[in-house]
N, C-alpha and C positions, 0 to 999 in steps of 0.2 A: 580529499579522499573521493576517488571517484567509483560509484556504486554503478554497475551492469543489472538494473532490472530485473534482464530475464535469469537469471540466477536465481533469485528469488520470489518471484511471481508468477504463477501459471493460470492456464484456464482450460479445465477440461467441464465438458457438459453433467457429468457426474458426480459433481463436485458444488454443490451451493449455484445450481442452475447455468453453469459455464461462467460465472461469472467473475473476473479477478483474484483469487487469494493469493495467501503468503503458501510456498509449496513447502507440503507436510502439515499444512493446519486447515482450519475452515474458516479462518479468520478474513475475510472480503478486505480490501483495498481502499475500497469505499468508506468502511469503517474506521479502518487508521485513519482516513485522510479529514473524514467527520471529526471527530475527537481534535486531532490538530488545529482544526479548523476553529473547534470550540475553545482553545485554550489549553488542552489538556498537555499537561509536560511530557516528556519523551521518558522520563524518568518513573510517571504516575502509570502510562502506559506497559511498560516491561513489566513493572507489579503488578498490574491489573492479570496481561497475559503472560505467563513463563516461560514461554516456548516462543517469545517475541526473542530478537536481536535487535540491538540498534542499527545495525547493518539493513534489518529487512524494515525498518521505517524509514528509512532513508532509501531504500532501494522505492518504496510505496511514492515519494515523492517525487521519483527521478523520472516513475510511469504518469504520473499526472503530470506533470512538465511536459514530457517528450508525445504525452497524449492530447494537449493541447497546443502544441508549437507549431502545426499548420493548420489549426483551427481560426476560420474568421468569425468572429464577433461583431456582433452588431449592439450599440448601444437604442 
């Protein structure tokens, strides 16, 4: 399944400081991708928020991905 991001993610400055959400929530990007980060299942997540999709945690993954895909790192 291939998920298009910007379908499901926006960033207006009126909105939670311009900063990434899921569009039509206030739910930041940042946040899904925390939780994930920490363990938390895909499944504990859509219970947590009801207005989630599995679609739009997967789309949250696909902007971190392609938001780091020309980033250099430095160890």
């Amino acid at each position: 399944m291939e998920i298009n991001w910007k379908n499901y993610i926006e960033t207006n400055p009126k909105i939670m400081f311009g900063k990434p959400v899921l569009i039509g929530t206030r739910i930041p990007v940042d946040l899904i991708l925390e939780k994930l980060s920490m363990g938390e299942k895909i499944e504990q997540l859509l219970k947590s928020y009801p207005s989630l999709k599995k679609e739009s945690i997967y789309a949250c993954l696909a902007f971190a991905s392609e938001s780091v895909k020309n980033e250099v790192v430095s160890a």
